[in-house]
Jmol script that loads the backbone (N, CA, C; Angstrom):
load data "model"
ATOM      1  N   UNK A   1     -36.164  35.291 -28.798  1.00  0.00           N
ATOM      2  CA  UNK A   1     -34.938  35.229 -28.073  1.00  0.00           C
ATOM      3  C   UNK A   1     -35.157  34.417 -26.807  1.00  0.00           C
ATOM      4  N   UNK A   2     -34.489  33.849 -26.605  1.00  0.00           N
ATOM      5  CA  UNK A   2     -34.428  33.289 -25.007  1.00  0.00           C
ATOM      6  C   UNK A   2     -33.455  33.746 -24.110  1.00  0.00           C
ATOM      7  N   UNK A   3     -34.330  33.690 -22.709  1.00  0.00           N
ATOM      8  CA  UNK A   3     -33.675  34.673 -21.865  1.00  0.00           C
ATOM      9  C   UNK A   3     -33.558  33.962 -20.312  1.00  0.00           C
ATOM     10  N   UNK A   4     -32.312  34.453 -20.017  1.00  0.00           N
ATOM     11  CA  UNK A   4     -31.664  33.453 -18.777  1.00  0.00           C
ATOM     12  C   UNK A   4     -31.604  34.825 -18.218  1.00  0.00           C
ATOM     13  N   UNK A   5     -31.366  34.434 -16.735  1.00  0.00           N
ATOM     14  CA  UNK A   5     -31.094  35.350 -15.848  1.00  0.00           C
ATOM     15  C   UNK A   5     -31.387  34.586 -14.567  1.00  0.00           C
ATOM     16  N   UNK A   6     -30.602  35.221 -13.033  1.00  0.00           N
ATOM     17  CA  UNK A   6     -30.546  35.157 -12.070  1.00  0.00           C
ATOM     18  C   UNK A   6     -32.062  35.232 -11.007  1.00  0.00           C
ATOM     19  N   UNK A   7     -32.907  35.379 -11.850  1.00  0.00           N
ATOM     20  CA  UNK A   7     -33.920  35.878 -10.966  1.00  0.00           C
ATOM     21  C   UNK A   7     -35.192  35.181 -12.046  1.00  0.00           C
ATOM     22  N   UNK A   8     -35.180  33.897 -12.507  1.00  0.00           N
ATOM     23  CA  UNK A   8     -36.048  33.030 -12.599  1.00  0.00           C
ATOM     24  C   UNK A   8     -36.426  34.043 -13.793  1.00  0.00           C
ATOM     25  N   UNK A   9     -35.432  34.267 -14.757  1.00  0.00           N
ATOM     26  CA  UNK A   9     -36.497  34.966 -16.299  1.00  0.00           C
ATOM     27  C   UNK A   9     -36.885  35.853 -15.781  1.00  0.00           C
ATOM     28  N   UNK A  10     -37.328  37.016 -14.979  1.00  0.00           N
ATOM     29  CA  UNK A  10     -37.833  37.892 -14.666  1.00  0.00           C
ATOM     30  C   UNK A  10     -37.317  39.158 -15.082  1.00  0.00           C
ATOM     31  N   UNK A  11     -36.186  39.622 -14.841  1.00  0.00           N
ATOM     32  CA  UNK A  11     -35.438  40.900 -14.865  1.00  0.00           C
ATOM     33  C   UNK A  11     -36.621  41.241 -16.277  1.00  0.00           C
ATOM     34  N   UNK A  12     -36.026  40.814 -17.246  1.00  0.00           N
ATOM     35  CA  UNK A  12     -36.309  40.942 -18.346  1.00  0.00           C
ATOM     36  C   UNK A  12     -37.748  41.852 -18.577  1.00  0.00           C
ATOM     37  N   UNK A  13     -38.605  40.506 -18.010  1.00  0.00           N
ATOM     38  CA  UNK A  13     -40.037  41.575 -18.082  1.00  0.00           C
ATOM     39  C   UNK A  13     -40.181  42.093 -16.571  1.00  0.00           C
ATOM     40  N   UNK A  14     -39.271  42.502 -15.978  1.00  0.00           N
ATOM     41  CA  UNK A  14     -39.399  43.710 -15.170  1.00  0.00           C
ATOM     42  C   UNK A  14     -38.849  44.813 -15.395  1.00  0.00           C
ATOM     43  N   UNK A  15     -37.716  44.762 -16.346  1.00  0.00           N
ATOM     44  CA  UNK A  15     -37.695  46.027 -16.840  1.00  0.00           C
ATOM     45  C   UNK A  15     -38.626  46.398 -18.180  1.00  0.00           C
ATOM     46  N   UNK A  16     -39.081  45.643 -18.972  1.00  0.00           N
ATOM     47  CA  UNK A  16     -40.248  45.865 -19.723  1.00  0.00           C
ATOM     48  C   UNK A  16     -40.908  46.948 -18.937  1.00  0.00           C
ATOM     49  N   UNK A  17     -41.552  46.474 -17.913  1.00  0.00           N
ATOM     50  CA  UNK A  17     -42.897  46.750 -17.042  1.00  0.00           C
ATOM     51  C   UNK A  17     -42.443  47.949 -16.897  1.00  0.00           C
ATOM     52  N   UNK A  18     -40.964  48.180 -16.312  1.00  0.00           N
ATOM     53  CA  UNK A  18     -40.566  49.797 -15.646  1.00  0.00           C
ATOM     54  C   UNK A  18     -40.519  50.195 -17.367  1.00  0.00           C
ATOM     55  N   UNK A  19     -40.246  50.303 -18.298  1.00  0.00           N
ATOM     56  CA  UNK A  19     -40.078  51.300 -19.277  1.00  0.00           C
ATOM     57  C   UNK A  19     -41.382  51.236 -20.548  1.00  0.00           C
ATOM     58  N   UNK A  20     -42.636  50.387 -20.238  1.00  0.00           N
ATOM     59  CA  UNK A  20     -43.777  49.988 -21.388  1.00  0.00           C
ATOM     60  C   UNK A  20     -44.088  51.009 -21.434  1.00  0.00           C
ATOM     61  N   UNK A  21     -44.596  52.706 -20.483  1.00  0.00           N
ATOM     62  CA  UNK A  21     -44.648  53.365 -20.703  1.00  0.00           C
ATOM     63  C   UNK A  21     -44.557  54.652 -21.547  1.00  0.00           C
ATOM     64  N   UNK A  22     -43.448  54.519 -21.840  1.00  0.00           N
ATOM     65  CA  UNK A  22     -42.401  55.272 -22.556  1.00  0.00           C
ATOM     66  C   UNK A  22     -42.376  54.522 -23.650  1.00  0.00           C
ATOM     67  N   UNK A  23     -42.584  53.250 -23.631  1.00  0.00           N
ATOM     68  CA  UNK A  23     -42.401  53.001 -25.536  1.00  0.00           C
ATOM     69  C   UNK A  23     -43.828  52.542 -26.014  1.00  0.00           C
ATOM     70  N   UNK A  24     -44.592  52.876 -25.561  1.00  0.00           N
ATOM     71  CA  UNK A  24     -45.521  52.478 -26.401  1.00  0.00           C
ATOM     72  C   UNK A  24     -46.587  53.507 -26.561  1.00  0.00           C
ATOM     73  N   UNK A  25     -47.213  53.326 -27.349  1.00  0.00           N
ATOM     74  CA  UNK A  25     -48.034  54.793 -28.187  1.00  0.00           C
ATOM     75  C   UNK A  25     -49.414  54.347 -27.196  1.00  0.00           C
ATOM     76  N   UNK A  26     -51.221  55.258 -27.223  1.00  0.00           N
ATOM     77  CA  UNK A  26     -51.638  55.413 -26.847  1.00  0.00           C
ATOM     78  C   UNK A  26     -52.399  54.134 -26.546  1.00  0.00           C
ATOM     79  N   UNK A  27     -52.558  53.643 -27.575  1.00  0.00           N
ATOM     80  CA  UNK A  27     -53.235  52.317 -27.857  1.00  0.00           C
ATOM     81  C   UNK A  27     -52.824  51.389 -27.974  1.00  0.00           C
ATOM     82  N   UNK A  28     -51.408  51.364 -27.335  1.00  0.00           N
ATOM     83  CA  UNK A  28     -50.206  50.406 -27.544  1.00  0.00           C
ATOM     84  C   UNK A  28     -50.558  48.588 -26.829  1.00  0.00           C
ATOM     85  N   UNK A  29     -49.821  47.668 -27.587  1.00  0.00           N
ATOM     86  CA  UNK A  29     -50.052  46.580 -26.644  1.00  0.00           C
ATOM     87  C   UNK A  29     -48.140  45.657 -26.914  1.00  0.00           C
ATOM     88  N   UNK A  30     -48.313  44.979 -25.600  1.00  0.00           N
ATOM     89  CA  UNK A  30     -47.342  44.272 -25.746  1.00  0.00           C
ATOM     90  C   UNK A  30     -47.477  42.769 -25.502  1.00  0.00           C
ATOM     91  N   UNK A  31     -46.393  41.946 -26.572  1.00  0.00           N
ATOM     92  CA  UNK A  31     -46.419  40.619 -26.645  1.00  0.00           C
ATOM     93  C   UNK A  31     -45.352  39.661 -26.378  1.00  0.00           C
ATOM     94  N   UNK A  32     -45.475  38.550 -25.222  1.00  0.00           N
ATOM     95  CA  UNK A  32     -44.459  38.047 -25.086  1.00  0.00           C
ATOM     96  C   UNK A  32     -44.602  36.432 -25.401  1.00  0.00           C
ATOM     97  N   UNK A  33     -43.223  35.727 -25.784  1.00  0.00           N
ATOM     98  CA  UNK A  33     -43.794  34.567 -25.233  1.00  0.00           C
ATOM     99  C   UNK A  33     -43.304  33.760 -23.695  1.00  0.00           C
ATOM    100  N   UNK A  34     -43.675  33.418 -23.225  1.00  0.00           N
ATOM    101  CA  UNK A  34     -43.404  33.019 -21.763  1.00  0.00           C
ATOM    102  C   UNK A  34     -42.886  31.671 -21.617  1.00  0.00           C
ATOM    103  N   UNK A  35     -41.828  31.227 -20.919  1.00  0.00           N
ATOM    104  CA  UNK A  35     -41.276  30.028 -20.836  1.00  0.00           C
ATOM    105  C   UNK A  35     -42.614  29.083 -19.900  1.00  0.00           C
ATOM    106  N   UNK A  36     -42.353  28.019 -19.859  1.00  0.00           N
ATOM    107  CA  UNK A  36     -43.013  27.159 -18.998  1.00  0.00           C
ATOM    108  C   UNK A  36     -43.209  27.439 -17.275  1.00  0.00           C
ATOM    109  N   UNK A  37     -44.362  27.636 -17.395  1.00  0.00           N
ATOM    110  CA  UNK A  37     -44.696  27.725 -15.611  1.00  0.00           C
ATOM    111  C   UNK A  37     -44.345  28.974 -15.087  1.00  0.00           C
ATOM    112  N   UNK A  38     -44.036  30.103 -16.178  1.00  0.00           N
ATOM    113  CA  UNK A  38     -44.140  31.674 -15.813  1.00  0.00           C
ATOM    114  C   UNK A  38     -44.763  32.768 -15.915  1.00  0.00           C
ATOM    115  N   UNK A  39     -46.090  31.983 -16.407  1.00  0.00           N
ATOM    116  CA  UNK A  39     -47.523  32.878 -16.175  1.00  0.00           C
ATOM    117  C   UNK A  39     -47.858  33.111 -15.181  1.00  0.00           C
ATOM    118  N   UNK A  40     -47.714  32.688 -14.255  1.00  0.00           N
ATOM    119  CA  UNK A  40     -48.159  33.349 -12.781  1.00  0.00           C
ATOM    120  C   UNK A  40     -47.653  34.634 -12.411  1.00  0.00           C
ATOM    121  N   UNK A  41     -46.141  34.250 -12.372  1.00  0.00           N
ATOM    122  CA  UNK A  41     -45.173  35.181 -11.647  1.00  0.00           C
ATOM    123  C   UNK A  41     -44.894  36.214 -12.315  1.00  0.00           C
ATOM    124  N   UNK A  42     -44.722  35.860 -13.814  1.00  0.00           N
ATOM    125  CA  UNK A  42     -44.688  37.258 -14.605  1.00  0.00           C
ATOM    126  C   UNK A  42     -45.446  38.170 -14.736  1.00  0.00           C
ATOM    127  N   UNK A  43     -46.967  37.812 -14.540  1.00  0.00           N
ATOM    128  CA  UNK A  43     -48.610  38.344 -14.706  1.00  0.00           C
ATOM    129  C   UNK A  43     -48.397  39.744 -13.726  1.00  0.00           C
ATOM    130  N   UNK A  44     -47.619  39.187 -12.337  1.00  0.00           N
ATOM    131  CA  UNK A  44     -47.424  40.182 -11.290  1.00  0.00           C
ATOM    132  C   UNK A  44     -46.306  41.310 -11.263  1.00  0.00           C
ATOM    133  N   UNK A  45     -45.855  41.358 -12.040  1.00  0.00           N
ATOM    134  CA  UNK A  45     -44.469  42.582 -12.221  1.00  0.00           C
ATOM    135  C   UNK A  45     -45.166  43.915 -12.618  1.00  0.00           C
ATOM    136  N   UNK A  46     -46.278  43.816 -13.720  1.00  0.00           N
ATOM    137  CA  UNK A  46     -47.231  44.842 -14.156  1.00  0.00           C
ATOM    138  C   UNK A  46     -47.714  45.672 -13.091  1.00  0.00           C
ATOM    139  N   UNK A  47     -47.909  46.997 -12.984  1.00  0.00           N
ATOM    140  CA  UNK A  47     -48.978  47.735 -12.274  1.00  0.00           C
ATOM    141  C   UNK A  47     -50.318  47.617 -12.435  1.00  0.00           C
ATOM    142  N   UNK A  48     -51.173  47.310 -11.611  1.00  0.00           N
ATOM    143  CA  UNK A  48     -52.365  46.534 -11.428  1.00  0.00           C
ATOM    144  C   UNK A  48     -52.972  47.418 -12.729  1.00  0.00           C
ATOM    145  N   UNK A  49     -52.816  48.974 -12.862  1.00  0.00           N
ATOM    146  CA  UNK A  49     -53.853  49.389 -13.576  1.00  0.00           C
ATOM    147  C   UNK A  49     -53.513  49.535 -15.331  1.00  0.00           C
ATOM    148  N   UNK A  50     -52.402  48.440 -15.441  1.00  0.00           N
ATOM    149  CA  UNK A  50     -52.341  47.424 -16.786  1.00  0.00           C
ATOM    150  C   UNK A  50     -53.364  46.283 -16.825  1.00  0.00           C
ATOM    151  N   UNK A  51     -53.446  46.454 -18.019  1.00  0.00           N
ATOM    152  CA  UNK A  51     -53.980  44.887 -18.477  1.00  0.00           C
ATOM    153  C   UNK A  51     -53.565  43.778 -18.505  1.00  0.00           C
ATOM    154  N   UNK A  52     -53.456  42.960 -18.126  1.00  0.00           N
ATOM    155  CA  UNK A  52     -52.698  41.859 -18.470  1.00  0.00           C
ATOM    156  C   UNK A  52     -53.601  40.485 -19.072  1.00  0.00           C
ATOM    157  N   UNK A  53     -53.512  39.503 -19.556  1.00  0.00           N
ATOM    158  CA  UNK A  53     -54.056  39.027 -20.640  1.00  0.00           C
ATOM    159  C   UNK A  53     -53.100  37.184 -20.721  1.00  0.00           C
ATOM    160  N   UNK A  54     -53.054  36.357 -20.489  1.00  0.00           N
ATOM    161  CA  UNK A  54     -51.979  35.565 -20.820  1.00  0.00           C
ATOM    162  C   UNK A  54     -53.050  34.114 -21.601  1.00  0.00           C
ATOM    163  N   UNK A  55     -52.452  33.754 -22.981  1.00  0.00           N
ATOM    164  CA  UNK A  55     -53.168  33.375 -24.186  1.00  0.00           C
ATOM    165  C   UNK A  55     -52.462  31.988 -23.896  1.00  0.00           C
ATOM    166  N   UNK A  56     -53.072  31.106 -24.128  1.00  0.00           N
ATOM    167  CA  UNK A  56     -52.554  29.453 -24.256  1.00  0.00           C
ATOM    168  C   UNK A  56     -52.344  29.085 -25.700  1.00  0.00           C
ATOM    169  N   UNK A  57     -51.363  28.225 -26.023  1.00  0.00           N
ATOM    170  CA  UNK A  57     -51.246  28.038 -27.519  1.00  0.00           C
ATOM    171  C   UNK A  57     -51.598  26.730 -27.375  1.00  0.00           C
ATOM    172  N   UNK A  58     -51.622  26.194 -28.996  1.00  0.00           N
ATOM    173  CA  UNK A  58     -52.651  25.139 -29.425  1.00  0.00           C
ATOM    174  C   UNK A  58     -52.409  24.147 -28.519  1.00  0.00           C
ATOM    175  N   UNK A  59     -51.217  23.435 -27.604  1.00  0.00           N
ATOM    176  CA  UNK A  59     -51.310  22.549 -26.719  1.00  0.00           C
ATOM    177  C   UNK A  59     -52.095  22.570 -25.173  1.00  0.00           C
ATOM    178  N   UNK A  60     -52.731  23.781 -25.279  1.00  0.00           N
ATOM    179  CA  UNK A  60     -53.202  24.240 -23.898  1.00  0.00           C
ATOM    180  C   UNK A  60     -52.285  25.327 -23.073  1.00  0.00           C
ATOM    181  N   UNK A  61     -51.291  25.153 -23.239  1.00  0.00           N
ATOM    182  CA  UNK A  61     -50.123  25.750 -21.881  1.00  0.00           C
ATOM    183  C   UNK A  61     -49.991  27.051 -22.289  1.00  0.00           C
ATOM    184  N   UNK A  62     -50.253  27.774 -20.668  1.00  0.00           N
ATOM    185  CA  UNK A  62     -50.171  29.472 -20.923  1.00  0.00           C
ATOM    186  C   UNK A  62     -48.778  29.851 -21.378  1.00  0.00           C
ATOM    187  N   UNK A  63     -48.924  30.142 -22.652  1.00  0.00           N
ATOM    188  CA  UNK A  63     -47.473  30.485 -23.610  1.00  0.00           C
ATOM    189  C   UNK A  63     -47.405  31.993 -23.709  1.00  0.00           C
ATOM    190  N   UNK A  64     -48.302  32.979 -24.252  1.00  0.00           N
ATOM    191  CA  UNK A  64     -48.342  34.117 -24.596  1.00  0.00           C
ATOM    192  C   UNK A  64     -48.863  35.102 -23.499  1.00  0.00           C
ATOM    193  N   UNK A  65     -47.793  36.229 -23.014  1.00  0.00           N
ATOM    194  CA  UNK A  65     -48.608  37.355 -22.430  1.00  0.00           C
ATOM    195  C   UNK A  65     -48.726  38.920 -23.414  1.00  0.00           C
ATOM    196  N   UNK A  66     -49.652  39.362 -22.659  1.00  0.00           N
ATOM    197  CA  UNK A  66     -50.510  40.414 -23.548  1.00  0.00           C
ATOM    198  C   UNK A  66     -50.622  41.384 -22.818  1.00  0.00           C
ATOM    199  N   UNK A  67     -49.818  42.647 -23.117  1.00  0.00           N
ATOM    200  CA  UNK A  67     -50.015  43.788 -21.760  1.00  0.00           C
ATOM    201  C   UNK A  67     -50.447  45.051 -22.304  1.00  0.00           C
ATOM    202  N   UNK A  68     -51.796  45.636 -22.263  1.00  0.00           N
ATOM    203  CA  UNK A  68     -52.316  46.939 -22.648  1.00  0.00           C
ATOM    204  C   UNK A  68     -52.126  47.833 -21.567  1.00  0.00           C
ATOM    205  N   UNK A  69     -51.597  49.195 -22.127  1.00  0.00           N
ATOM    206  CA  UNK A  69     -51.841  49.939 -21.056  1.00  0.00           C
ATOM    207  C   UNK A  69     -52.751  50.597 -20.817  1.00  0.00           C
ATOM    208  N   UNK A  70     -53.183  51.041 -19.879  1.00  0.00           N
ATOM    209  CA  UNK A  70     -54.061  51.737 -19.379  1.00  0.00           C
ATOM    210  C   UNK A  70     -55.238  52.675 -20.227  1.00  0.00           C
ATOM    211  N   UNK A  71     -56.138  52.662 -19.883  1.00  0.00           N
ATOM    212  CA  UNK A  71     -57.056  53.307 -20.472  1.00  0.00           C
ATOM    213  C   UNK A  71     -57.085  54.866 -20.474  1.00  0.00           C
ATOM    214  N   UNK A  72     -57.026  55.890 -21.259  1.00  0.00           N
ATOM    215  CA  UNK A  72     -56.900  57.169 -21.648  1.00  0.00           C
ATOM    216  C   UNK A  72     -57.752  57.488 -21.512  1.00  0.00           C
ATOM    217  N   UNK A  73     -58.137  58.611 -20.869  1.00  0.00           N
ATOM    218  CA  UNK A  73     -59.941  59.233 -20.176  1.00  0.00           C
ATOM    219  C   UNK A  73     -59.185  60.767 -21.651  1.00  0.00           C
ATOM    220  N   UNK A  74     -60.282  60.813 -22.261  1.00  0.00           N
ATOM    221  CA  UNK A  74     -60.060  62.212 -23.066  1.00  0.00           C
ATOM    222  C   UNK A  74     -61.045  62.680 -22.669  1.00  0.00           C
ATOM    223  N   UNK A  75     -60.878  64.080 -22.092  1.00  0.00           N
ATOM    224  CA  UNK A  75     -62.344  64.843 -21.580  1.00  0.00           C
ATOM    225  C   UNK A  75     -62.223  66.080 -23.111  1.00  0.00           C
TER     226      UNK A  75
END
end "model"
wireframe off; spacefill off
backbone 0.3
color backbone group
């Protein structure tokens, strides 16, 4: 899908970020693809103690982000 919005593509994966929690299972990961020149800014919406991950496709250019959550301590 492509996604417009007022706030430079963002909303979008900022509300991701506020609800990844809640939808994703323990070992969950999430995949996006990222418009041009919004690997930086998007990388930062995440809570630091996500993963974040952003993959270049075959032309070089950071296309894909990759967001694991957090690591599960089972005592």
């Amino acid at each position: 899908m492509a996604l417009t919005d007022d706030a430079y593509g963002l909303r979008f994966y900022r509300r991701l970020a506020e609800v990844a929690d809640q939808l994703l299972e323990p070992v969950g990961l999430i995949s996006c693809e990222l418009g041009w020149g919004q690997h930086d800014i998007v990388s930062t919406v995440w809570p630091e103690c996500w993963s974040v991950k952003i993959v270049n496709d075959l032309s070089d250019i950071p296309r894909v982000l990759l967001v694991e959550r957090p690591a599960v301590t089972i005592e």
